[in-house]
N, C-alpha and C positions, 0 to 999 in steps of 0.2 A: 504494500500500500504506500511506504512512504516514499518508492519508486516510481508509481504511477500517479499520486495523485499531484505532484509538480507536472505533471503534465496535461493540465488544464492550462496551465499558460505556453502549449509550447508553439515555435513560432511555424510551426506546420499545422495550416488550419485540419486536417483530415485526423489529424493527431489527437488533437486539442477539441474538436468534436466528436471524437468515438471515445475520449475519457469522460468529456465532461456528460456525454448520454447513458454511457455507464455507470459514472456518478448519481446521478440523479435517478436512475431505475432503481440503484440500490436502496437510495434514500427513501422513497414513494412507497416501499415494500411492507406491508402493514405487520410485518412476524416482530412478534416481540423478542425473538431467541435473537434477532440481529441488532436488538435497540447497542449493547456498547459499540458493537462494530461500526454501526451508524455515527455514533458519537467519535471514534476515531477518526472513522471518514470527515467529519466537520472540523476537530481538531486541526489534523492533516490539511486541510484545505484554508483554517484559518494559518498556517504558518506557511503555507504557498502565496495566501493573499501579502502579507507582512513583506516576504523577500523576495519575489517577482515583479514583474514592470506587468502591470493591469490589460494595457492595452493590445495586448494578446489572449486575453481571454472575453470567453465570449458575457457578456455583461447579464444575465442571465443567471449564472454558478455565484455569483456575490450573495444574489439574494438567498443563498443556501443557509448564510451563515444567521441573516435576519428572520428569516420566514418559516425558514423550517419547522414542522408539526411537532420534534422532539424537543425542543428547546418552550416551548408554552404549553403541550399538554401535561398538568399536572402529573398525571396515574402516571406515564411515561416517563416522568421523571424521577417516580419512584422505586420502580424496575429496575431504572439503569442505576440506581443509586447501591438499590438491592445487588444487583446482580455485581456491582463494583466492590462493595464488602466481601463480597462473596470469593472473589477472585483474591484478596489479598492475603 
């Protein structure tokens, strides 16, 4: 993951749209068993936003970090909270 998902900003559009459509199929996936993965994936893609130049990505993937359905439904955020104890 933390090899593919800088490549949402890469400067090969075909590149940069077969990540960034994979990206988001993942994220839209309603299984709970992938909510940390999920949060990875937003992680990961917040520390692409921070250290890549923007204008290579399709403007689109930003709103991932804003809008996203894991980051404001509550029960979902208890899951991944669970499921992060869980793991330590």
């Amino acid at each position: 993951m933390q090899s593919i998902i800088p490549k949402v900003a890469a400067f090969s559009q075909s590149i940069r749209v077969i990540v960034s459509q994979t990206m988001a199929n993942i994220l839209r996936l309603e299984d709970n068993a992938l909510l940390g993965f999920k949060l990875e994936i937003l992680k990961e893609l917040h520390k692409v936003v921070k250290d890549k130049q923007h204008h290579h990505m399709e403007p689109w993937v930003l709103d991932c970090l804003v809008l996203h359905d894991i980051m404001v439904d509550e029960a979902k955020a208890r899951i991944v909270d669970e499921t992060a104890k869980k793991n330590i």
